[in-house]
Every structure is written in structure tokens, then in C-alpha cells.
VEXSEKOL-525453 format. One record per atom (N, C-alpha, C): residue in one letter; x, y, z. Coordinates in steps of 0.05 Angstrom, whole numbers, plus 32768, in hexadecimal, padded with zeros to 4 digits. Layout:
<recs>
AXYZ/...
</recs>
This chain:
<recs>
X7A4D7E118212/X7A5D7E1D8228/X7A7A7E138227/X7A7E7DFA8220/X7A937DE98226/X7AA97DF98216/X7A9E7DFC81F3/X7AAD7DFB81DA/X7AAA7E1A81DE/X7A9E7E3281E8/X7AA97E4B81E4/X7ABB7E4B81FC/X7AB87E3E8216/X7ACD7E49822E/X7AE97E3F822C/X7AED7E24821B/X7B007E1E8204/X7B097E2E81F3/X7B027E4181EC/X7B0E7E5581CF/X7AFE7E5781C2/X7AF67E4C81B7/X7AE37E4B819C/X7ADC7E6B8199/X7AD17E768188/X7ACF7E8F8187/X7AAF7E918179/X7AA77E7E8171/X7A897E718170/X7A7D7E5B8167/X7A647E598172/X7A557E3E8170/X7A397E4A815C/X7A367E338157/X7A277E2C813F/X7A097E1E814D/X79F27E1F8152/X79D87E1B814E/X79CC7E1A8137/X79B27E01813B/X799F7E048122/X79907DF58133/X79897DDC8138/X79717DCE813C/X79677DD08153/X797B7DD7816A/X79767DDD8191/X79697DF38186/X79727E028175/X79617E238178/X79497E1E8178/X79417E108161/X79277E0F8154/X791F7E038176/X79237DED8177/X791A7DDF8190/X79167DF381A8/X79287E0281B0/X79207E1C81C7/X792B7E2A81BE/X791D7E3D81B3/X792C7E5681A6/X79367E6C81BE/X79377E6181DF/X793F7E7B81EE/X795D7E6D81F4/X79607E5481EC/X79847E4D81E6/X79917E6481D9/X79887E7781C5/X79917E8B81B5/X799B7E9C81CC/X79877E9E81D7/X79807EBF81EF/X79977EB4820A/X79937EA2820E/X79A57E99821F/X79C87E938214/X79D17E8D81F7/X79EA7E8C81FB/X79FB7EA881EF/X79E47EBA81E0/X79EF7ED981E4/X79EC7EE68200/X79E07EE6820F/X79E27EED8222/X7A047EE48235/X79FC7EC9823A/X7A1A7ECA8246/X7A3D7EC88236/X7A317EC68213/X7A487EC5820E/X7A4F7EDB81F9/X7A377EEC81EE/X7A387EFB81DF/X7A367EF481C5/X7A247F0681B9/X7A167F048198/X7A257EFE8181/X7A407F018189/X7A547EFB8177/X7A607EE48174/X7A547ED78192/X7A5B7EBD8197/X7A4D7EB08182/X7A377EB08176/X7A257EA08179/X7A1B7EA0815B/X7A1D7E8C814A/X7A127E878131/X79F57E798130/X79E27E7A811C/X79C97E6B8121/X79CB7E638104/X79CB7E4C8103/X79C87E4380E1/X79A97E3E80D7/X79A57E4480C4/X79847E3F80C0/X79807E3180AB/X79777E1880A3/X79717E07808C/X79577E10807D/X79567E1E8066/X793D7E2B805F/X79357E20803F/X79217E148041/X79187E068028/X78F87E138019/X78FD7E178005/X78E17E287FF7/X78D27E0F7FEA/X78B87E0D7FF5/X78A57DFE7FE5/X788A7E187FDC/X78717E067FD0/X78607E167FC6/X78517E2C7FDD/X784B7E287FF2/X78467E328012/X78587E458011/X78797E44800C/X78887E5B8015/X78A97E55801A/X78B27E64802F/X78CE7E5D803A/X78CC7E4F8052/X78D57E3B8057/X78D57E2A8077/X78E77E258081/X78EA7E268096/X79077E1A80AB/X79077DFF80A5/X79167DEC80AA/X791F7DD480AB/X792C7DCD80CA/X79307DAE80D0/X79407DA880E0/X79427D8D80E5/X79607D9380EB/X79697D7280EA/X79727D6780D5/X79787D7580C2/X798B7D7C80AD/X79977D6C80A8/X79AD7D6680BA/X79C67D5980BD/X79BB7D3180B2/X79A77D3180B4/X79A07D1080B0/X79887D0F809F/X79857D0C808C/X79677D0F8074/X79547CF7807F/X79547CE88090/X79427CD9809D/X79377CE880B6/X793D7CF580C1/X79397D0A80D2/X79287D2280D1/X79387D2C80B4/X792A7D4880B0/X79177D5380B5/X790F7D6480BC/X78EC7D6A80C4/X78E67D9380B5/X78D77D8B80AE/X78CB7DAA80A9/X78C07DB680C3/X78D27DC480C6/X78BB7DD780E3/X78AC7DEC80E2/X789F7DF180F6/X78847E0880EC/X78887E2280EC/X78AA7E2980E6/X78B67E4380E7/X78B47E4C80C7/X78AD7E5A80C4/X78B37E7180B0/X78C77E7F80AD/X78DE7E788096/X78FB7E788095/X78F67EA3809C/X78E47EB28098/X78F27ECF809B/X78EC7ED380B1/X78CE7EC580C4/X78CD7ED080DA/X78E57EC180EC/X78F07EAA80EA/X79007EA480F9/X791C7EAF80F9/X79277EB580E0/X793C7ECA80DD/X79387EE580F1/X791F7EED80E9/X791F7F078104/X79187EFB8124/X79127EE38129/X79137EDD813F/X79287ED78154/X79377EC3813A/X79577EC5813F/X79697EDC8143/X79667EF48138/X79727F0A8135/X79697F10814E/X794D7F148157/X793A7F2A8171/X794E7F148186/X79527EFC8184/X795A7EED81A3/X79777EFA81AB/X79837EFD8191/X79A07F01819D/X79BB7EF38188/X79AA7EDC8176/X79C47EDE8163/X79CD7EED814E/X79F07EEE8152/X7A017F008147/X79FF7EF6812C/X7A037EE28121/X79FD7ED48104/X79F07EC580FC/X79EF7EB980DF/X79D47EAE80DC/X79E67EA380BA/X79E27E8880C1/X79E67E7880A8/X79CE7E6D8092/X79C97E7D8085/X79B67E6E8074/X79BE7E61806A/X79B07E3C8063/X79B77E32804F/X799B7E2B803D/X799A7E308030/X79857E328014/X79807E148009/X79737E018018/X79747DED8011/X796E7DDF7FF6/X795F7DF87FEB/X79567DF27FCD/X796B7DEB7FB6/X79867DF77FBF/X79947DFE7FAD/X79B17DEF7FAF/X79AE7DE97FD6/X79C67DD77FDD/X79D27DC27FD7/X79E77DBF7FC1/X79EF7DA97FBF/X79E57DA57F97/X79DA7DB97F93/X79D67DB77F74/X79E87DC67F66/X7A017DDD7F6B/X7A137DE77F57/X7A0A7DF97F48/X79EE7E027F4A/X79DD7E0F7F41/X79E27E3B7F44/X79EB7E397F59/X79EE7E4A7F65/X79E07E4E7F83/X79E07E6D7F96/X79CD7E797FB1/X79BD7E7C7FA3/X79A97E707FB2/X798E7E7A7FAF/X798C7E997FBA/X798E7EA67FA9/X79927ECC7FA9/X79777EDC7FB4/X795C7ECA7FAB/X793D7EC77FAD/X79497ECA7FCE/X794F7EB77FD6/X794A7EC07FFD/X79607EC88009/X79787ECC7FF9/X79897EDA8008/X79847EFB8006/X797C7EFA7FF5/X796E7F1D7FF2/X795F7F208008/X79467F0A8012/X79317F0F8018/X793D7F0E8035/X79557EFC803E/X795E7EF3805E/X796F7F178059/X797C7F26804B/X79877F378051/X797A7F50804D/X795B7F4F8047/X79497F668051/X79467F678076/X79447F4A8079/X79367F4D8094/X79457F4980B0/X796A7F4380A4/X797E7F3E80B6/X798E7F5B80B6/X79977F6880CB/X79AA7F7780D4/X79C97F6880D6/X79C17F5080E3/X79D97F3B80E9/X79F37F3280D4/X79FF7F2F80D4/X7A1A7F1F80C1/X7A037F0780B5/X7A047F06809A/X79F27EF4808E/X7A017EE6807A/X7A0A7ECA8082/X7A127EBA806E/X7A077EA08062/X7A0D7E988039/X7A027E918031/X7A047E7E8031/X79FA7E6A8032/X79FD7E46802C/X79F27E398011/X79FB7E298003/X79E97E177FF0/X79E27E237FD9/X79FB7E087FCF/X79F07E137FAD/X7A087E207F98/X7A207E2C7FA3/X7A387E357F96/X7A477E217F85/X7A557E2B7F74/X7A607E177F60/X7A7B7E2C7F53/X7A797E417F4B/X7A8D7E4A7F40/X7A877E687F4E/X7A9C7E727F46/X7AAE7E917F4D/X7A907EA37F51/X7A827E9C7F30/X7A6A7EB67F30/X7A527EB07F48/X7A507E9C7F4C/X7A367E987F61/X7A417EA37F76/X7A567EA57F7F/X7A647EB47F93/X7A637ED27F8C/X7A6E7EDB7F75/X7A687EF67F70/X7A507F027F71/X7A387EEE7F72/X7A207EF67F66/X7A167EFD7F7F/X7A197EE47F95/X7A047EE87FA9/X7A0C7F067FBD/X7A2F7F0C7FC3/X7A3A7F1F7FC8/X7A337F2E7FC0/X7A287F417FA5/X7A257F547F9A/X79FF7F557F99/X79FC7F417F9C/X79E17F437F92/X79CC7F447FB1/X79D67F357FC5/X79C37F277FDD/X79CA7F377FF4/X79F07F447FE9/X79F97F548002/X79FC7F3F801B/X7A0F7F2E8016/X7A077F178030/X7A1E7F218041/X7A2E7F208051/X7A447F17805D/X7A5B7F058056/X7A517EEF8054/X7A6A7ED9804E/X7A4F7EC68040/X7A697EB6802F/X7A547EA58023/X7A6A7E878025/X7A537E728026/X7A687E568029/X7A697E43800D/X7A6E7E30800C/X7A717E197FFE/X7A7A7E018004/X7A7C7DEC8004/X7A837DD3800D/X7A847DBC7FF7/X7A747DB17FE7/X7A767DA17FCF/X7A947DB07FB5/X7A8E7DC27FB2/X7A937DD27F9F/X7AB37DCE7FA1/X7AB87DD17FBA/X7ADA7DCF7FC5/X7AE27DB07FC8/X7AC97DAD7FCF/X7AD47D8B7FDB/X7ADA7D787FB5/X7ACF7D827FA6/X7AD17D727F8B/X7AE17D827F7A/X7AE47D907F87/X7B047DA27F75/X7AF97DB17F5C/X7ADA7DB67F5C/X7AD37DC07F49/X7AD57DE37F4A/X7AE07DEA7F64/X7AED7E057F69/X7B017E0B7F7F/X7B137E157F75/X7B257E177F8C/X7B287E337F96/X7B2B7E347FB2/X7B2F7E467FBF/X7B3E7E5C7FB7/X7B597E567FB3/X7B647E6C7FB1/X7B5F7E7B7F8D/X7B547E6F7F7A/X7B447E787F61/X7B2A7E897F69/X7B1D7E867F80/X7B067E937F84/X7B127EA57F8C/X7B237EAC7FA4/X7B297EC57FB5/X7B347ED77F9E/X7B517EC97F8A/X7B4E7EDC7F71/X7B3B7EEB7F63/X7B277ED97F59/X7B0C7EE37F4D/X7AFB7EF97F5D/X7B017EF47F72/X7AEA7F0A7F8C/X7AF77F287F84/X7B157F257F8C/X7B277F337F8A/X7B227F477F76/X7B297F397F54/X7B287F4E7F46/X7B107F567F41/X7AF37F507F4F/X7ADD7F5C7F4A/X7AD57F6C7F59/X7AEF7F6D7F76/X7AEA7F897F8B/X7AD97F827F9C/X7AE57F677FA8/X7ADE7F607FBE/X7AE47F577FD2/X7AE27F5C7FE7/X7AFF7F568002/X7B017F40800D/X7B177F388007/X7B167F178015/X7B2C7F108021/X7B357F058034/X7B487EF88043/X7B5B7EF28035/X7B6D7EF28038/X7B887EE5802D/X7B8B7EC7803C/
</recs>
């Protein structure tokens, strides 16, 4: 409440959700769906796709008893406007999106769907855009070690006919 009646133009959720998922229903309601991002930590073992939480501290972490697609449409049915996947399988390896569930998060999302985990160069960017149909896609290691720079990617997006911010 504090940081949207401040400006902010949106806030970010992941682990309160899981914790009461009618926090969703409650801050589209008074502040609107566009307010409102839901980030989802989604890790594939032999069982399947799972939510995560508590992310932020690997002593912490916990597997929860969500099922990364039903919770995507749960998230979506409450009221949030976006939805950050981050693909924990892949986060932080340079490897590339895991494409396997961004395909599968952009069968079952209507919502702005962006990608987390796993980018390294220009094409994993081109790939997951063209391939997963996401919305926006992030990176963080990749920039932070100078092993890609910003304004080389937006080039690269560019001449492959793709719209990006200046």
C-alpha cells in the first residue's frame, strides 16, 4: 500500500502469495491488475514442475505443494496482471530459458508473461521471444559480468524485428 500510494507503478509478490494467495485478490482489487506482478520460482524435478519459496536465501528455500501450472492459473483467476517466471533449473547457468515451461506458462497465461533464468547472449533472448511468445524477458548475471551488454542486445533484437525500447 505504502510503495504504490508513493508512485510506484508496481509491486512485486512471490512468497506472501503462496502464503495467502487472496493477498493477490485483495491488491488487484484496490489497486488494479496492472498494479500487480506475481513472481513464481518454478523448478522441474522427476514428479514434475513445482513452485518454490523463499528463494531469496537457499537455507530457507522450501518446495511447496503448488504445481507451477495450476498456480500460474490461480494467480491469473485471483487477479494478477503479470507473472515472472523464473525457471530455476536454468537460473544462473548461461545455458539459456528454459523454453520447455515457458511454452508451457504461455499456453495457460493470458497475462504479460515474463522470462527469468538462464540468458547469456543475444540468441537465448531471440529464442525465448520467438519461440515461448513471452512478453519481456530478464537477465541479471549476464549484465552484471559484462558478458552482454545492453545496448548490443537491443541492436541484435532490432535487426531480427523486434521491438524494444530505446
Amino acid at each position: 500500500r505504502q510503495i504504490l500510494n508513493a508512485g510506484a507503478d508496481k509491486v512485486s509478490i512471490n512468497s506472501p502469495a503462496l502464503e495467502r494467495p487472496q493477498l493477490i485478490q485483495e491488491i488487484a482489487k484496490e489497486f488494479g491488475s496492472q498494479s500487480l506482478v506475481v513472481g513464481v520460482d518454478s523448478k522441474s524435478d522427476e514428479s514434475g514442475d513445482w513452485v518454490y519459496m523463499y528463494t531469496g536465501d537457499e537455507t530457507k528455500t522450501l518446495k511447496s505443494k503448488k504445481n507451477t501450472w495450476e498456480w500460474l492459473k490461480e494467480v491469473q483467476d485471483l487477479g494478477a496482471g503479470e507473472v515472472v517466471l523464473n525457471c530455476m533449473n536454468s537460473d544462473g547457468t548461461g545455458e539459456g530459458f528454459d523454453l520447455r515451461q515457458l511454452k508451457a506458462a504461455r499456453r495457460v497465461l493470458t497475462i504479460p508473461l515474463v522470462a527469468s533464468g538462464g540468458a547469456k547472449t543475444s540468441k537465448h533472448f531471440l529464442d525465448v521471444f520467438k519461440e515461448a511468445h513471452v512478453d519481456a524477458a530478464l537477465a541479471a548475471g549476464a549484465f552484471h559480468r559484462n558478458e552482454l551488454k545492453i545496448d548490443d542486445l537491443k541492436l541484435d533484437l532490432k535487426k531480427h524485428g523486434l521491438e524494444v525500447r530505446n
